[in-house]
C-alpha positions in Angstrom: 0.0 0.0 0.0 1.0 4.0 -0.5 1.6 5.2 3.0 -0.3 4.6 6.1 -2.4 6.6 8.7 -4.9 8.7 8.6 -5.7 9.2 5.3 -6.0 5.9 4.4 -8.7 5.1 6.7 -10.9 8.3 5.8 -13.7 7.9 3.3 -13.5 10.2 0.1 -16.2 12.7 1.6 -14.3 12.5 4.7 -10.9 13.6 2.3 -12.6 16.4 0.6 -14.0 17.8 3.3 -10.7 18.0 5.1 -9.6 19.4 2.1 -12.3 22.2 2.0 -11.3 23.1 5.9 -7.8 23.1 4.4 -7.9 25.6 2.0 -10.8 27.7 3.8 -8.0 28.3 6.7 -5.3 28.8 3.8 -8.0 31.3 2.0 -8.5 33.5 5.0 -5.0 33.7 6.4 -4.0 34.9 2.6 -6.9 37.5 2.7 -5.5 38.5 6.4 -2.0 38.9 5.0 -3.3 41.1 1.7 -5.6 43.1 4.1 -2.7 43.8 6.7 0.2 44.3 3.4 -2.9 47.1 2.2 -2.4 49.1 5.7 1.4 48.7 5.9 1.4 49.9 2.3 -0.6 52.9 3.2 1.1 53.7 6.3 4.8 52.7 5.6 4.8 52.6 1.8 6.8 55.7 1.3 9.6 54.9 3.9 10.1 51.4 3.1 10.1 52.5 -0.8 13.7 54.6 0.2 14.6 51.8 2.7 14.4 49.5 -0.9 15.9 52.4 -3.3 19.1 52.8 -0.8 19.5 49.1 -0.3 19.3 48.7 -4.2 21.8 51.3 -4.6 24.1 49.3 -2.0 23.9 46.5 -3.7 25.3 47.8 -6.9 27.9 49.6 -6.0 29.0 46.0 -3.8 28.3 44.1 -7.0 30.2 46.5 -8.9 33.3 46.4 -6.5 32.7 42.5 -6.8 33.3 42.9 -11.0 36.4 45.4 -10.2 37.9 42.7 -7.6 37.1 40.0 -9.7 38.6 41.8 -13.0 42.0 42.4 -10.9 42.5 39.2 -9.9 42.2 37.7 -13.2 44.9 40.1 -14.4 46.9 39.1 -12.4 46.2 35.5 -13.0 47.6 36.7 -16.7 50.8 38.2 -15.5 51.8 35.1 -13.7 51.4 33.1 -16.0 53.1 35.4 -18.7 56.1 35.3 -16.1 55.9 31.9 -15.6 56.1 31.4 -19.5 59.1 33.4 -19.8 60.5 32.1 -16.6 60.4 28.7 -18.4 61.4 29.5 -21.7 64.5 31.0 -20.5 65.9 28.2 -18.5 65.8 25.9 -22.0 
């Protein structure tokens, strides 16, 4: 058999009724969190929309240091291995 427990005892009405009282509970707690994001929204909205402008401008300028660091290190990747090269064709 697939599993064990409750479920497998229950009748079919007795599964989609469960199911119902399932997603009624799902359906109000996701009409309690739109309801509540609606008054944050309208009292907050403003400040949190700088909080996310500055935080997106942070983040650039990080991920642009992160390109810069990441740009120097693979030069210098190059020039080692450009030494190495003449390092080795000199000692033949």
């Amino acid at each position: 058999m697939h599993g064990s427990g409750k479920m497998e005892s229950m009748d079919p009405f007795e599964m989609v009724m469960a199911m119902w009282h399932k997603a009624s509970f799902e359906a109000y707690s996701e009409l309690m969190i739109e309801k509540l994001k609606k008054r944050i929204e309208a009292a907050n909205g403003h400040v949190m929309d700088k909080i996310a402008d500055a935080i997106m401008e942070s983040m650039g300028k990080e991920f642009e240091a992160m390109k810069q660091k990441s740009y120097a290190k693979k030069e210098l990747h190059e020039k080692f291995a450009k030494i190495f090269s003449e390092g080795s064709q000199k000692q033949k």
